[in-house]
N, C-alpha and C positions, 0 to 999 in steps of 0.2 A: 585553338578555335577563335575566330575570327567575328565579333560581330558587329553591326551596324546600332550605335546611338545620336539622338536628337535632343537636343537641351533645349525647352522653350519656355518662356515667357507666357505664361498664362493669366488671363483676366489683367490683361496690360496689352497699352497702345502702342508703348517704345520699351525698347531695353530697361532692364534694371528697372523694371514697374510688377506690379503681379504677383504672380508664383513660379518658381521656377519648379518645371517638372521635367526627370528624364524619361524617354521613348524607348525600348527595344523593340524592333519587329524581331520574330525570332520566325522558325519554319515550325519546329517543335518543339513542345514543350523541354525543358532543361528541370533538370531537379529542384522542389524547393530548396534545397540547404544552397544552390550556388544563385537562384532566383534572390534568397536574403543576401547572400554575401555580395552581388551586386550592388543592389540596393541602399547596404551596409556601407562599399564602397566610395558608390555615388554621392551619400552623405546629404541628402534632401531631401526633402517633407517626403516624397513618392515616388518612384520608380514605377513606368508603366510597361508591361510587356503585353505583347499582343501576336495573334496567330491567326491567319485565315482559315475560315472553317464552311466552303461556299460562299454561300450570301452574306455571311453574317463574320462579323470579330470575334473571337474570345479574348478578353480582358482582364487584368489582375492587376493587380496594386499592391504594392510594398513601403512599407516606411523604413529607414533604417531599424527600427525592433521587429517588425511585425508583416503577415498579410492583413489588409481592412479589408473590410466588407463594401465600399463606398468612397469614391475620391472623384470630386468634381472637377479639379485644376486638372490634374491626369487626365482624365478622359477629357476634356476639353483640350489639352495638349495633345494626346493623340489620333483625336479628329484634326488638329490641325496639319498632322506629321500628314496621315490618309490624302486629307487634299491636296495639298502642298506638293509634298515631291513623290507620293505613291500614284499622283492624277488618277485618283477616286473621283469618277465620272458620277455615278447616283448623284440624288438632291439629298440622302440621308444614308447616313450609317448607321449601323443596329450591332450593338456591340452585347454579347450574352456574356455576365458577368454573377458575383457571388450575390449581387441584390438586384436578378432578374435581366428583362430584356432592356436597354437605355438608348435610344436614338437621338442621333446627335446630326442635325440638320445648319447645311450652312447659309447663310442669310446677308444681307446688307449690313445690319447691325452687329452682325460679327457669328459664333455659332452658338444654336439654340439647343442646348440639353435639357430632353425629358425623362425627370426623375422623378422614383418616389416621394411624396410627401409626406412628414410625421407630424403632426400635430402634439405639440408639448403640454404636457400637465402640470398643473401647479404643486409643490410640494411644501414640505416642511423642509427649511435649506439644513446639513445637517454643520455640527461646529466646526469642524476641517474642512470645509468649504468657507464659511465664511471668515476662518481666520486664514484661507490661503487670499484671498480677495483684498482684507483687509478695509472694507467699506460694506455701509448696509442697502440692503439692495431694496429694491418697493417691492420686488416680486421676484421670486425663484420657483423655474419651471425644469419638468426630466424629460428628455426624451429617448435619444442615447446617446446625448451628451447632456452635462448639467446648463442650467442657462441662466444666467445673474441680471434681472433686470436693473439701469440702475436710472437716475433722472434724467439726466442730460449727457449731449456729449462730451463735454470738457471732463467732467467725472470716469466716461471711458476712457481715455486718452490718460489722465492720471495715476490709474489703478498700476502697481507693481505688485505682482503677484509675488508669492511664495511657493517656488515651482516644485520645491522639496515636499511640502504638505500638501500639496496638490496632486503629487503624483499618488498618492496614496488614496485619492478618491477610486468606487469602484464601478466609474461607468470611461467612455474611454476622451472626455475630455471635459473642458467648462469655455463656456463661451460667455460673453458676457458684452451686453447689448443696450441701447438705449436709442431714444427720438435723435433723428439727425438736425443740422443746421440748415443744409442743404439739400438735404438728399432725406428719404421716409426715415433709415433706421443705418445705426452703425454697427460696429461691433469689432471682438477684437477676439482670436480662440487660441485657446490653450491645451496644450497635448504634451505633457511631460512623460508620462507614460511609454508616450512612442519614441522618446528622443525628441520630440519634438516641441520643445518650449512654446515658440508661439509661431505659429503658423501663419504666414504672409496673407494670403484671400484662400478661403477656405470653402469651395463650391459645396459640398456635402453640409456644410454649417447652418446652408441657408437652406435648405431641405426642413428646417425645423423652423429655425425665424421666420422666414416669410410667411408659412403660417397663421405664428403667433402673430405676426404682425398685418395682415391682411385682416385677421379678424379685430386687429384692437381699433386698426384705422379703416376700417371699412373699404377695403381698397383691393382689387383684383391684379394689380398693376403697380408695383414698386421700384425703386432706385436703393441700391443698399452700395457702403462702404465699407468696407475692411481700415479700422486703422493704425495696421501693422505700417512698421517703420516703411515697408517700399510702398504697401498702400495698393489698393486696388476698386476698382466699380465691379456690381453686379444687378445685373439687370433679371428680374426675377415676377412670375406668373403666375399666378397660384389657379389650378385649375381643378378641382375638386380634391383629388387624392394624388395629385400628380403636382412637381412645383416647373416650370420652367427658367430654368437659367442661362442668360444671355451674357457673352463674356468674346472678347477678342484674345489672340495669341500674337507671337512676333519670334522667331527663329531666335535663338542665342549660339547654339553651336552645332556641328555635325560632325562628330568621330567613327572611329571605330575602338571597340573594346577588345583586348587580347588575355585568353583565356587560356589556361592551362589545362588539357583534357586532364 
């Protein structure tokens, strides 16, 4: 079996910026077990498969461990695969997926996905959190992932995590956040859990921060960074119960995958 993959560059302006996410279009669905062994394969944060269903996409997402319920670079990748070389004519695509309907519109400033919003609550941090962090945070909030607030950015930028005691948290990551230099808010996430250590720009992450952070700076209208080693912008909306995230892509590869029925 024969099929057609796309490597891109997500929430990045050139190569080697972003996240790298893979694409499968497939016709029909393939079995979960060879849907992971892909994925497994591919060896990055997400593998995205997609299927025409009418008007609309169906969408899933893979980590090497796992299906998620939620992946912003991926679908951001995939709407870019849509436009790009499938010349998706619409002004939006509407992708139905494990967290609902998600339209993903392409625009000047790059494509606009609307997503859910989680608004994070404050907790009690518990001690395998903060000794996977290794620094005391001013504020620690859950959403469904944990969220470490800490002072400033150089303090994010610092932190080396313990991804062994981290993995052992039971929500499915930690992210950990602070005022940017530049930019409203940084951040940096972690997902050992999934395989996945730290996670280059992580669109679903900011489904919870921009929240938090629209309501700390009074602000409807944010600039966020990721700052993972390759780094990335995310341009981000918070619109009641909904967040908008704004993010460019850039082609990295186009194969084909060979598959043993």
């Amino acid at each position: 079996m024969k099929l057609p993959i796309y490597q891109v560059d997500a929430f990045a302006s050139k190569s080697f910026e972003g996240n790298p996410a893979a694409v499968c279009p497939l016709e029909s669905w393939l079995s979960d077990a060879t849907l992971q062994s892909i994925a497994e394969e591919n060896n990055l944060s997400e593998t995205a498969f997609f299927i025409c269903e009418g008007e609309h996409y169906s969408l899933r997402w893979f980590t090497p461990e796992e299906e998620v319920d939620l992946c912003g670079h991926a679908t951001l990748a995939t709407a870019h695969v849509l436009f790009k070389h499938f010349d998706y004519q619409n002004d939006a695509i509407t992708f139905s997926t494990r967290s609902g309907e998600l339209v993903v519109t392409q625009s000047d400033s790059g494509y606009e996905m609307n997503f859910p919003a989680t608004l994070p609550q404050v907790i009690e941090p518990p001690n395998t959190l903060l000794e996977a962090i290794g620094v005391s945070p001013t504020e620690t909030l859950l959403a469904f992932d944990y969220i470490v607030v800490l002072e400033n950015e150089e303090q994010v930028r610092k932190v080396e995590p313990n991804f062994l005691l981290m993995s052992k948290l039971d929500y499915r990551g930690v992210l950990i956040t602070a005022p940017g230099e530049s930019v409203d808010f940084v951040s940096r996430c972690f997902f050992p859990s999934l395989r996945v250590n730290e996670d280059p720009v992580t669109g679903s992450a900011h489904c919870e921060l921009a929240p938090y952070w629209s309501q700390r700076l009074n602000k409807k209208h944010l600039i966020a960074q990721q700052l993972s080693q390759r780094t990335g912008m995310v341009g981000c909306e918070v619109r009641s119960d909904r967040v908008i995230l704004t993010g460019s892509a850039v082609d990295y590869l186009q194969g084909t995958l060979s598959i043993e029925a």
